[in-house]
Biopython code that builds the backbone (N, CA, C, O; Angstrom):
import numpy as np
from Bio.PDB.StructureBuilder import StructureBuilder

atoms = [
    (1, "UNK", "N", (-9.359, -7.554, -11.770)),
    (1, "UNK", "CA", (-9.308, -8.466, -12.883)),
    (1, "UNK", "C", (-10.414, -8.064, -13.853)),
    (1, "UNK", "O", (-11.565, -8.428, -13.615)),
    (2, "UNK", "N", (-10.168, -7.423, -14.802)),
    (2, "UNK", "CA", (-11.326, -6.911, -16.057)),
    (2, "UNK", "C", (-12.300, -7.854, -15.827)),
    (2, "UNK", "O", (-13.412, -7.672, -15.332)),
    (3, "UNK", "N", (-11.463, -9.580, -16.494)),
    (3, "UNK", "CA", (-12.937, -10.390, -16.876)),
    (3, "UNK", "C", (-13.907, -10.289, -15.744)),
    (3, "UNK", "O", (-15.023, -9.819, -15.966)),
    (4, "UNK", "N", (-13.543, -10.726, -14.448)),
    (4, "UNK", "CA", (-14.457, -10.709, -13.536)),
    (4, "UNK", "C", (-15.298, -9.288, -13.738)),
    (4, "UNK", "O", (-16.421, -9.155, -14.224)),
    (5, "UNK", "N", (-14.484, -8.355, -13.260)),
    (5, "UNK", "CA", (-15.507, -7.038, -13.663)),
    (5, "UNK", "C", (-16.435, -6.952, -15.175)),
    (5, "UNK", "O", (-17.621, -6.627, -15.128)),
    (6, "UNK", "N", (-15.917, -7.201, -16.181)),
    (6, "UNK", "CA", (-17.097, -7.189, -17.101)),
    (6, "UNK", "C", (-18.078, -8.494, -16.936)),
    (6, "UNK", "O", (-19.010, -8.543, -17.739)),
    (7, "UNK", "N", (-17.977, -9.460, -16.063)),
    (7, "UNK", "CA", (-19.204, -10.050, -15.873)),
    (7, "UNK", "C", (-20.064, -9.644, -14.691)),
    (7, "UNK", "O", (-21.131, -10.113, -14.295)),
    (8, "UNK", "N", (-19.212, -8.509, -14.171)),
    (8, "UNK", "CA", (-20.215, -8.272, -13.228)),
    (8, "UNK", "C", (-19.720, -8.924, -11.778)),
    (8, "UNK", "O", (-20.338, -8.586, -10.768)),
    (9, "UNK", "N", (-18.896, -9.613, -11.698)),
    (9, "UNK", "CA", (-18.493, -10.744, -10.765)),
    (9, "UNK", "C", (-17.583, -10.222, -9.598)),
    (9, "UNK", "O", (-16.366, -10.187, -9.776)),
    (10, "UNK", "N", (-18.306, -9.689, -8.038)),
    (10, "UNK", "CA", (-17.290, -9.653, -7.414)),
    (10, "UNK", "C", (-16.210, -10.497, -7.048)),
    (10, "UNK", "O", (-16.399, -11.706, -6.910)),
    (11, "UNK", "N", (-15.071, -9.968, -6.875)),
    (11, "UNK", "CA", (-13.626, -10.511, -6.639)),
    (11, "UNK", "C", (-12.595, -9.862, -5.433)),
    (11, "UNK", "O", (-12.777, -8.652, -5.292)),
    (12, "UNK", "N", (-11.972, -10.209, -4.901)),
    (12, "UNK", "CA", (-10.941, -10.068, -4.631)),
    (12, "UNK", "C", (-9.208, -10.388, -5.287)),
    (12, "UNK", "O", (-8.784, -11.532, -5.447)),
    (13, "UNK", "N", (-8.219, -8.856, -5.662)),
    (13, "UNK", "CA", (-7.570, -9.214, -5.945)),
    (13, "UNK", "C", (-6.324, -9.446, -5.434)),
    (13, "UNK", "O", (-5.869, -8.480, -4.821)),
    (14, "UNK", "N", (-5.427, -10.684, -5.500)),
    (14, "UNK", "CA", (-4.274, -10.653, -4.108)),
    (14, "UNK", "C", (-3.131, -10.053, -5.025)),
    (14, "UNK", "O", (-3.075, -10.760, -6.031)),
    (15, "UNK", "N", (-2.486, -9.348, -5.065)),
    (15, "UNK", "CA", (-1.304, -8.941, -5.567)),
    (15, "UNK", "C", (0.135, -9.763, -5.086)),
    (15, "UNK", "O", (1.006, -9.148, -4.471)),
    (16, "UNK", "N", (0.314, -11.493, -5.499)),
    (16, "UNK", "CA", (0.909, -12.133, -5.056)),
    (16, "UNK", "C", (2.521, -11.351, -4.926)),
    (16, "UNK", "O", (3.059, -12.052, -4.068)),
    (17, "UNK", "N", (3.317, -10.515, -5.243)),
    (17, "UNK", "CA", (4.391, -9.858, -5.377)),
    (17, "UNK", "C", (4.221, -9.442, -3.963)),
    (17, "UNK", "O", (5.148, -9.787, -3.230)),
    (18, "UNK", "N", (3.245, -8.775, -3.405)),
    (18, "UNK", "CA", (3.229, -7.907, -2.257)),
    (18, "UNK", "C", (3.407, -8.440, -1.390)),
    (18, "UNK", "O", (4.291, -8.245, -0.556)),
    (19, "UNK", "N", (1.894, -9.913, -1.423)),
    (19, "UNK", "CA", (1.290, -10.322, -0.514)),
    (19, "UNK", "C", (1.582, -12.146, -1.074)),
    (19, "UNK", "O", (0.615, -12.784, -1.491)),
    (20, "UNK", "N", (2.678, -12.654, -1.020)),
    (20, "UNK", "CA", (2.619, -14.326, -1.519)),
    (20, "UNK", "C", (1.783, -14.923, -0.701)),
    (20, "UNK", "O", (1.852, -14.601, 0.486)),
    (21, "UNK", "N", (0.737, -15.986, -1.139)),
    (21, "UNK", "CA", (0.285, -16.936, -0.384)),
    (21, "UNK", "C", (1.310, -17.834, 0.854)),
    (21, "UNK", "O", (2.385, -18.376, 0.596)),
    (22, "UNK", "N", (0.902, -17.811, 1.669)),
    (22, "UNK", "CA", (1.756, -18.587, 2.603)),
    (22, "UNK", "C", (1.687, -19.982, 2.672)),
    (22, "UNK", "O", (0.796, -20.294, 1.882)),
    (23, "UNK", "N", (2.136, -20.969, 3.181)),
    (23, "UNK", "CA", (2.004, -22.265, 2.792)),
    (23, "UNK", "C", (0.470, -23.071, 3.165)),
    (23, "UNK", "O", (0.221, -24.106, 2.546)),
    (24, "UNK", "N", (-0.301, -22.671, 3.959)),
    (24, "UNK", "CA", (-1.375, -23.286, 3.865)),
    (24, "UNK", "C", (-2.130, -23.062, 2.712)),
    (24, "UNK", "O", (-2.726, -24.055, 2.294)),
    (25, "UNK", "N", (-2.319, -21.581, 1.821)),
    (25, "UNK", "CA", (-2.880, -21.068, 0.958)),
    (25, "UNK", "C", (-2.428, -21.947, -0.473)),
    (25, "UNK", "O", (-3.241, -22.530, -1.190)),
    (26, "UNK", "N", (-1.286, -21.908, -0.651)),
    (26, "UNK", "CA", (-0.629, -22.571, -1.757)),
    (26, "UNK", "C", (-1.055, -24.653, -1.604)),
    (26, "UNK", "O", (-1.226, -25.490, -2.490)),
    (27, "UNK", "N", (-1.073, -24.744, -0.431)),
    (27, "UNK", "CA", (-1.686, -26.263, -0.408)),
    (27, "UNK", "C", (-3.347, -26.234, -0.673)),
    (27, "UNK", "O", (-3.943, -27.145, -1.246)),
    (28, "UNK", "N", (-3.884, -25.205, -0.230)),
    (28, "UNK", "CA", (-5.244, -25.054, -0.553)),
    (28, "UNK", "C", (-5.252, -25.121, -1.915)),
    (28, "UNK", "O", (-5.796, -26.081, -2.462)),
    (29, "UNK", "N", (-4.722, -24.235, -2.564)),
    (29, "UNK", "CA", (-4.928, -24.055, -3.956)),
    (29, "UNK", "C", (-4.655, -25.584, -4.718)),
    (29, "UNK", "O", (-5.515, -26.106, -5.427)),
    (30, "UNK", "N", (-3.291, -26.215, -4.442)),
    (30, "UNK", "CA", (-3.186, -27.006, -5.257)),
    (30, "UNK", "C", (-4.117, -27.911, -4.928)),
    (30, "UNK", "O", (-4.584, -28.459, -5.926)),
    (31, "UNK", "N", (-4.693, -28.381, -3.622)),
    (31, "UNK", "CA", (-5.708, -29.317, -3.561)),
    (31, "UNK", "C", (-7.001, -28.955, -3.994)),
    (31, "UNK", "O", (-7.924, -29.740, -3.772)),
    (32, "UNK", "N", (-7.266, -27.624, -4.721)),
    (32, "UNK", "CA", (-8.359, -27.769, -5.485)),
    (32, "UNK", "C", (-8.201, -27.535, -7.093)),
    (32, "UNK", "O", (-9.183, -27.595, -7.832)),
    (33, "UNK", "N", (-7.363, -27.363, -7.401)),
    (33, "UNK", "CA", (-6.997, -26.791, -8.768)),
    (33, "UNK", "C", (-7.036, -28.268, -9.411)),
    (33, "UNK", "O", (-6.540, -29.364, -9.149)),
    (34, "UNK", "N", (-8.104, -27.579, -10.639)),
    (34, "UNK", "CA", (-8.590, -28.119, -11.730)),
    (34, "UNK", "C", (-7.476, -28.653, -12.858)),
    (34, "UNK", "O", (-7.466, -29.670, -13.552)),
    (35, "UNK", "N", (-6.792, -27.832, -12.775)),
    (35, "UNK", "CA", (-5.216, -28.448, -13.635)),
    (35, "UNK", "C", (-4.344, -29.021, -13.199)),
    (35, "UNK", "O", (-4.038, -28.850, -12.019)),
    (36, "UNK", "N", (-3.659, -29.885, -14.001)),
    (36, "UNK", "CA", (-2.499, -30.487, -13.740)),
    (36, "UNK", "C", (-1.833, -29.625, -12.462)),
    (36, "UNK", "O", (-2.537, -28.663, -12.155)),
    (37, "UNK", "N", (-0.979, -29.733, -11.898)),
    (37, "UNK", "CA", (-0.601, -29.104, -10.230)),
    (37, "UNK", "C", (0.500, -28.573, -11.234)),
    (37, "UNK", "O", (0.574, -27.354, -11.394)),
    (38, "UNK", "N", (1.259, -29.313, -11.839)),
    (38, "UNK", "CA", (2.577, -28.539, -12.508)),
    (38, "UNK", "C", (2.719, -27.296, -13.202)),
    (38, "UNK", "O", (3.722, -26.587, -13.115)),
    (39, "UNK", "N", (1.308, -26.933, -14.165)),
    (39, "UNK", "CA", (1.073, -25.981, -14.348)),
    (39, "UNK", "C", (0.953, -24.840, -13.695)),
    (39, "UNK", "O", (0.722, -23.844, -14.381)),
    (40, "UNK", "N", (1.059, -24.706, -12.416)),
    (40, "UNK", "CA", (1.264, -23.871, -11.854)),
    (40, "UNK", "C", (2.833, -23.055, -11.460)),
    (40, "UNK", "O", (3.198, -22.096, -10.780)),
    (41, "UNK", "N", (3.225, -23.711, -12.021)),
    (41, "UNK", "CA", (4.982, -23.119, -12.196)),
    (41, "UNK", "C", (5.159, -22.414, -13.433)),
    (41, "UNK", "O", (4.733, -23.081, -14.376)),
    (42, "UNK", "N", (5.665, -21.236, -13.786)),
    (42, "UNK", "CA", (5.884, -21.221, -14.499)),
    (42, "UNK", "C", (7.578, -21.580, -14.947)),
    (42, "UNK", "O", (8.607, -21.748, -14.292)),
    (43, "UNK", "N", (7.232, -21.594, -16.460)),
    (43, "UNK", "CA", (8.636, -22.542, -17.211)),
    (43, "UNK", "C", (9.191, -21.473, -17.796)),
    (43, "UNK", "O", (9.346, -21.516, -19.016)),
    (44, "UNK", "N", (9.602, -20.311, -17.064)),
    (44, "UNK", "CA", (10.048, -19.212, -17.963)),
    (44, "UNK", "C", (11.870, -19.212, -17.671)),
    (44, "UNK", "O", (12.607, -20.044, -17.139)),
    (45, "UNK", "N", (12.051, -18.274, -18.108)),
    (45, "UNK", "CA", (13.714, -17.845, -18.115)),
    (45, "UNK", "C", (14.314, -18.260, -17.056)),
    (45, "UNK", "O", (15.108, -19.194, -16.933)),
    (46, "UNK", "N", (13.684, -17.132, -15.871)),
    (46, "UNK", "CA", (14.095, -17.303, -14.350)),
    (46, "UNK", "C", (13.840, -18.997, -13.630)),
    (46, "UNK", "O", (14.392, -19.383, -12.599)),
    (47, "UNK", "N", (13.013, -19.702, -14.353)),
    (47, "UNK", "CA", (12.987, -21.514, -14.058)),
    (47, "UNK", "C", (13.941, -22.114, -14.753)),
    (47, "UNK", "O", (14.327, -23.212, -14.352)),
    (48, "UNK", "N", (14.536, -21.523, -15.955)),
    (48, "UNK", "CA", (15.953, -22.104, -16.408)),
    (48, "UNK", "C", (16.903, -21.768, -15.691)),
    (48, "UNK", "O", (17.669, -22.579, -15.170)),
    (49, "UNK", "N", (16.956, -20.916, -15.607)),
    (49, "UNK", "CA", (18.306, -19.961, -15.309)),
    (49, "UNK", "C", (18.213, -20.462, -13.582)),
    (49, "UNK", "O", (19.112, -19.930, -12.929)),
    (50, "UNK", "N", (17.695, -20.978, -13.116)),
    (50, "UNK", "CA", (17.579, -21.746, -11.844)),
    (50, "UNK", "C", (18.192, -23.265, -11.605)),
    (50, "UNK", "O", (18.591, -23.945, -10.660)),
    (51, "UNK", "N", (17.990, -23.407, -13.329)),
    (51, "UNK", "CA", (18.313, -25.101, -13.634)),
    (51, "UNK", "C", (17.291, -25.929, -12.520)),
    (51, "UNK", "O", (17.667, -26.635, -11.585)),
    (52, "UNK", "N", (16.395, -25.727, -12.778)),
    (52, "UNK", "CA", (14.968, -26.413, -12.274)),
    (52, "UNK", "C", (14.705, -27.581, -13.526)),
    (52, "UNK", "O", (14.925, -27.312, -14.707)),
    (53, "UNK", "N", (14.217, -28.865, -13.076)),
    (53, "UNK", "CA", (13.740, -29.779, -13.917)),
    (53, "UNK", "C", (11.907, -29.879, -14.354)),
    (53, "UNK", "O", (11.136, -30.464, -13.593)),
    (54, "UNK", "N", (11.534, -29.379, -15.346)),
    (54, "UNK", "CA", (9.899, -29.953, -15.505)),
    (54, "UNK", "C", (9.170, -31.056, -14.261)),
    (54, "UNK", "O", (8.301, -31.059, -13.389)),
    (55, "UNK", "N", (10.178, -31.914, -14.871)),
    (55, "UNK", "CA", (9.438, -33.276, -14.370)),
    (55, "UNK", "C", (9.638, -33.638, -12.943)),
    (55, "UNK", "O", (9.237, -34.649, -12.365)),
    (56, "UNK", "N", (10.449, -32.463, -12.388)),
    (56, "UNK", "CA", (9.836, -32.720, -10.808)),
    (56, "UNK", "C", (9.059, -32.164, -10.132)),
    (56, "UNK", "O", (9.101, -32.056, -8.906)),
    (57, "UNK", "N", (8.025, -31.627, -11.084)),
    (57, "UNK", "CA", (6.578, -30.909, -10.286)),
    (57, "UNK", "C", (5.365, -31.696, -10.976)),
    (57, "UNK", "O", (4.255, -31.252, -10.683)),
    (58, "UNK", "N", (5.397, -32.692, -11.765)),
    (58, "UNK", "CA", (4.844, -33.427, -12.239)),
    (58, "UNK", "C", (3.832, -34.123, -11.466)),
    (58, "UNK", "O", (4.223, -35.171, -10.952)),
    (59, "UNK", "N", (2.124, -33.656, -11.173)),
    (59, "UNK", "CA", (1.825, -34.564, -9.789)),
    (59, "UNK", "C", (2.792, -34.877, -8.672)),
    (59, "UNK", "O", (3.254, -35.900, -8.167)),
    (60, "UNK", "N", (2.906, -33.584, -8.495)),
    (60, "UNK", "CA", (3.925, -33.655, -7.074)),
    (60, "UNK", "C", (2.929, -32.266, -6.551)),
    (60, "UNK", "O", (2.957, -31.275, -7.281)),
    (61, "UNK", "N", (2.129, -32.231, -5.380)),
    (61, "UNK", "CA", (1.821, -31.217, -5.199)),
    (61, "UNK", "C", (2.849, -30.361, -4.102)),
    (61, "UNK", "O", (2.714, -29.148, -3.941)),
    (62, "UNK", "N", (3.645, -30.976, -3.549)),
    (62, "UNK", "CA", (4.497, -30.857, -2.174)),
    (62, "UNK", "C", (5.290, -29.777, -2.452)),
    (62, "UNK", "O", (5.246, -28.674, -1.905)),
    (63, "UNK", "N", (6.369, -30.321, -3.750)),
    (63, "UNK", "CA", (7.359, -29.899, -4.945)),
    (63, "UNK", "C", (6.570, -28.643, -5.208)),
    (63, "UNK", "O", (6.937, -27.808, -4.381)),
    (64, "UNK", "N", (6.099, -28.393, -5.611)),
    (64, "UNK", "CA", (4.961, -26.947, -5.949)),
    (64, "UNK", "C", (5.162, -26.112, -5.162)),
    (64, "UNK", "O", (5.749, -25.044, -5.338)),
    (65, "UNK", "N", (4.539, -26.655, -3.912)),
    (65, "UNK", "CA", (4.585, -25.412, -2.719)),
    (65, "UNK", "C", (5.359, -25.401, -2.647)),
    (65, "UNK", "O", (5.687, -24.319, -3.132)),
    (66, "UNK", "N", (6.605, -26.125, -2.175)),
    (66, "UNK", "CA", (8.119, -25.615, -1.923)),
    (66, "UNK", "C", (8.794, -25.087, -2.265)),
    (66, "UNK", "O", (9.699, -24.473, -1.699)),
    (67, "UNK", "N", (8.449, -25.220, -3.601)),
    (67, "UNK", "CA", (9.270, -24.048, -4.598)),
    (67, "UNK", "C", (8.332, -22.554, -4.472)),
    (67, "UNK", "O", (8.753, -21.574, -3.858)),
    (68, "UNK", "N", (7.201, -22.594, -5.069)),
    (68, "UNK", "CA", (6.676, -20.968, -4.910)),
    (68, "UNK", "C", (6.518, -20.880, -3.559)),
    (68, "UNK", "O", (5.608, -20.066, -3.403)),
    (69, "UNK", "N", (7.011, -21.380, -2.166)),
    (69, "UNK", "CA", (7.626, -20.843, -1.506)),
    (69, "UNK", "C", (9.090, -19.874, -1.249)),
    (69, "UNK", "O", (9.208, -18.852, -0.574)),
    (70, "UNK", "N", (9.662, -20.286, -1.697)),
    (70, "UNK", "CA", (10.607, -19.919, -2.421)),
    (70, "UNK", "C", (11.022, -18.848, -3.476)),
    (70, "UNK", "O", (11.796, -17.900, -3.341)),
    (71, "UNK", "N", (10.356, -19.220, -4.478)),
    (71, "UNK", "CA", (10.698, -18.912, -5.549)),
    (71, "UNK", "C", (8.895, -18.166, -6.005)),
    (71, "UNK", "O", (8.214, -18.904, -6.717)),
    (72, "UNK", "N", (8.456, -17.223, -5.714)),
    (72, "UNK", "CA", (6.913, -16.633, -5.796)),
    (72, "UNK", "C", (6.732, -16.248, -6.876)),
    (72, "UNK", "O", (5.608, -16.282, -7.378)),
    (73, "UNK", "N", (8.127, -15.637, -7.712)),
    (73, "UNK", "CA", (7.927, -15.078, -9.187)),
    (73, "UNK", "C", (7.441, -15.865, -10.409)),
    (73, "UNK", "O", (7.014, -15.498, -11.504)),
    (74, "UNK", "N", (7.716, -17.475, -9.673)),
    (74, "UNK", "CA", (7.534, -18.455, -10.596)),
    (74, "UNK", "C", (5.853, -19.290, -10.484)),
    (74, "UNK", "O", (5.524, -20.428, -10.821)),
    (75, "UNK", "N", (5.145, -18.299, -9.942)),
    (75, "UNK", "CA", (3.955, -18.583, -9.947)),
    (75, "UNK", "C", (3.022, -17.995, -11.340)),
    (75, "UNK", "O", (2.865, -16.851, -11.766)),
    (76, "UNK", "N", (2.498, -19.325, -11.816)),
    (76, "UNK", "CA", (1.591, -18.885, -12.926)),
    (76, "UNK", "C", (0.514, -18.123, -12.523)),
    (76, "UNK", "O", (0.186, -18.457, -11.384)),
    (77, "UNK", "N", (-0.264, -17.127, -13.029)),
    (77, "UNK", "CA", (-1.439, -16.361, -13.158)),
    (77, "UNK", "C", (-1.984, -16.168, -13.941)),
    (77, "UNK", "O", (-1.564, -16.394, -15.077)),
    (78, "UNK", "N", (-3.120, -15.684, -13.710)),
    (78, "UNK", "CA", (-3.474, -15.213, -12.734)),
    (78, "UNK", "C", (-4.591, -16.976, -12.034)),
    (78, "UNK", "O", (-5.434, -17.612, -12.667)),
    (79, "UNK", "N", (-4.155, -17.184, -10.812)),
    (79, "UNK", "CA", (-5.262, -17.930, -10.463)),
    (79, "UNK", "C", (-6.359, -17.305, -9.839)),
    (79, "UNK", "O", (-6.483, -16.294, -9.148)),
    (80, "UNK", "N", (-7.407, -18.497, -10.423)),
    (80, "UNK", "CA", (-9.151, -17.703, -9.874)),
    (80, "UNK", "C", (-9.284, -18.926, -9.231)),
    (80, "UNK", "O", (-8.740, -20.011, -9.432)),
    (81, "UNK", "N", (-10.304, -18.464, -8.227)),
    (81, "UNK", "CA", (-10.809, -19.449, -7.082)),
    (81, "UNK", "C", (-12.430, -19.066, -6.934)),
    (81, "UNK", "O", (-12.912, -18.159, -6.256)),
    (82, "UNK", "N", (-12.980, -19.841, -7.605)),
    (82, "UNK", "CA", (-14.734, -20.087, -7.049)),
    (82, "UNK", "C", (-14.824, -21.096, -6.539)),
    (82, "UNK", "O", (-14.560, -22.258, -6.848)),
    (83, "UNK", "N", (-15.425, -20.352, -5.289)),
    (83, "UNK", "CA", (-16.008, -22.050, -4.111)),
    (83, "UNK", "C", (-14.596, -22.788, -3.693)),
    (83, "UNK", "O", (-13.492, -22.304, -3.442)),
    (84, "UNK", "N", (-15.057, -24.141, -3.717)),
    (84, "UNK", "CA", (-14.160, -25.262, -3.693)),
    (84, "UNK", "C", (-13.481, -25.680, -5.552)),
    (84, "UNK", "O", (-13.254, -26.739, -6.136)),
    (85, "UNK", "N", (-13.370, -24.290, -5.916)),
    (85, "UNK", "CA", (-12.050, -24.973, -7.412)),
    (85, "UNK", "C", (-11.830, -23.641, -7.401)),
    (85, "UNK", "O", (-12.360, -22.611, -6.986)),
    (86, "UNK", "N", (-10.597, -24.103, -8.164)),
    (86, "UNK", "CA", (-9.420, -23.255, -8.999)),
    (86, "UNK", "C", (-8.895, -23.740, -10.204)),
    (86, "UNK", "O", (-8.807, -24.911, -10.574)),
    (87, "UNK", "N", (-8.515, -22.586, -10.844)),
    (87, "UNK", "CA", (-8.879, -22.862, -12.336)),
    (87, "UNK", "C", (-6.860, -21.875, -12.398)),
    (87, "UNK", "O", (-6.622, -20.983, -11.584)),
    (88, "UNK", "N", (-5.920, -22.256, -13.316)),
    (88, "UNK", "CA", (-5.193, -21.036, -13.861)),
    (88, "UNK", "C", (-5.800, -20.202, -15.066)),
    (88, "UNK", "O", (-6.321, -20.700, -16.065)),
    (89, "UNK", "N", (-5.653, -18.915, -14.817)),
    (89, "UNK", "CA", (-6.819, -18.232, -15.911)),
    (89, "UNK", "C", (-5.893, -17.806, -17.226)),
    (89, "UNK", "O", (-5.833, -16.637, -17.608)),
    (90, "UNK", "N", (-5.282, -18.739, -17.781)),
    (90, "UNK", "CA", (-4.745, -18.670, -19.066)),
    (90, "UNK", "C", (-5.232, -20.068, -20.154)),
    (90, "UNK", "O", (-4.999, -21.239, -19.853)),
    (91, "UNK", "N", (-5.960, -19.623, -21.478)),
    (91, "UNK", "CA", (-5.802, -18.238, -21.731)),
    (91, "UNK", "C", (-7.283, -17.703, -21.018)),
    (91, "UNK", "O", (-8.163, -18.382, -20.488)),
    (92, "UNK", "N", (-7.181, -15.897, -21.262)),
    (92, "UNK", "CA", (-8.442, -15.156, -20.431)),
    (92, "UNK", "C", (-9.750, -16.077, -21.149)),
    (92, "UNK", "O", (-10.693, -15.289, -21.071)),
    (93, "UNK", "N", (-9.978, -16.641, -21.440)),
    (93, "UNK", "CA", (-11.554, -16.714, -22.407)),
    (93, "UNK", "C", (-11.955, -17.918, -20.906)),
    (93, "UNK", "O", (-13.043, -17.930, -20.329)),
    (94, "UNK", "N", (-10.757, -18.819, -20.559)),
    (94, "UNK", "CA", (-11.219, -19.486, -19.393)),
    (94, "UNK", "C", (-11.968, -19.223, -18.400)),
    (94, "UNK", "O", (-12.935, -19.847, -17.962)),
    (95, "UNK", "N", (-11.110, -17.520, -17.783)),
    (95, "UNK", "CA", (-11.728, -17.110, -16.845)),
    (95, "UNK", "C", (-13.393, -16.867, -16.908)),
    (95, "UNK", "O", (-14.104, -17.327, -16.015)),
    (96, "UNK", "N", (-13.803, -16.316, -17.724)),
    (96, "UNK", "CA", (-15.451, -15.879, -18.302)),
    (96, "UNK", "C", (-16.374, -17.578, -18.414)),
    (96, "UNK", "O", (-17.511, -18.044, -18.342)),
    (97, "UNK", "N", (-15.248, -17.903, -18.587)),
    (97, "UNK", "CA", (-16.167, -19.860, -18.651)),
    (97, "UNK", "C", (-16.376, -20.237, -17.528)),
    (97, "UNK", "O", (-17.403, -20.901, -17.390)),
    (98, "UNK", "N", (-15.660, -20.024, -16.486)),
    (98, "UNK", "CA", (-14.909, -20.808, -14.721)),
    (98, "UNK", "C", (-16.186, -19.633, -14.458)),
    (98, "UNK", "O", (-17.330, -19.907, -14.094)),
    (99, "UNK", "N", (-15.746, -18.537, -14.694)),
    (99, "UNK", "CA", (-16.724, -17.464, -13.486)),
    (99, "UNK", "C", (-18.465, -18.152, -13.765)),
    (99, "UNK", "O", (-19.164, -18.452, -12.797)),
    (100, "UNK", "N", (-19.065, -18.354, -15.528)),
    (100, "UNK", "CA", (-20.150, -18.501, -15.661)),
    (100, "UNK", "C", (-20.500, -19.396, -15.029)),
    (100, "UNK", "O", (-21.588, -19.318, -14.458)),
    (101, "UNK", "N", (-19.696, -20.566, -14.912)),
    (101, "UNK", "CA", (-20.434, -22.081, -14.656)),
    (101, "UNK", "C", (-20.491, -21.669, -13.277)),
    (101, "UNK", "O", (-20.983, -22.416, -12.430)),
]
sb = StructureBuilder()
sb.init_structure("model")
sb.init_model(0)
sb.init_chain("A")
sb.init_seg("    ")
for serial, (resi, resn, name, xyz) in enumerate(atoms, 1):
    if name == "N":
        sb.init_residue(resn, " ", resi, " ")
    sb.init_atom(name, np.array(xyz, "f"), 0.0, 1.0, " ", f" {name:<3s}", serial, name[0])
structure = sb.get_structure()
């Protein structure tokens, strides 16, 4: 991940395509993530073309995992994880804010 590297910031990167979080990982995440839980879906083509509804990932963290169980392509990124939070790192200027604090 550049930003991390131009601050200097070791990281680990998971290449979710390869390697998807498995379901404890994806409950981890949403129980610390700093954003809305829904945001973590993305609302692209392949979430239409699924005929998926918005508003049933709405503070639903359950709904979340079950689907990017499922469905992994529809995971927003890149997520960063310091400590106990998670942040989605869009747009990048976030990530350099999340890593400083």
């Amino acid at each position: 991940m550049a930003v991390a590297e131009d601050l200097g910031v070791e990281h680990d990167t998971v290449l979710y395509m390869k390697e998807p979080p498995d379901r404890e990982t994806l409950e981890h995440i949403v129980s610390i993530l700093e954003d809305p839980v829904e945001d973590l879906v993305r609302k692209d083509s392949r979430f239409k073309k699924l005929d998926l509804n918005p508003d049933d990932y709405v503070d639903n963290p359950q709904a979340v995992v079950d689907l990017l169980l499922q469905q992994k392509a529809l995971m927003q990124r890149p997520v960063v994880i310091r400590g106990d939070k998670a942040i989605i790192g869009r747009p990048k200027a976030r990530i350099a804010e999340f890593l400083a604090g």
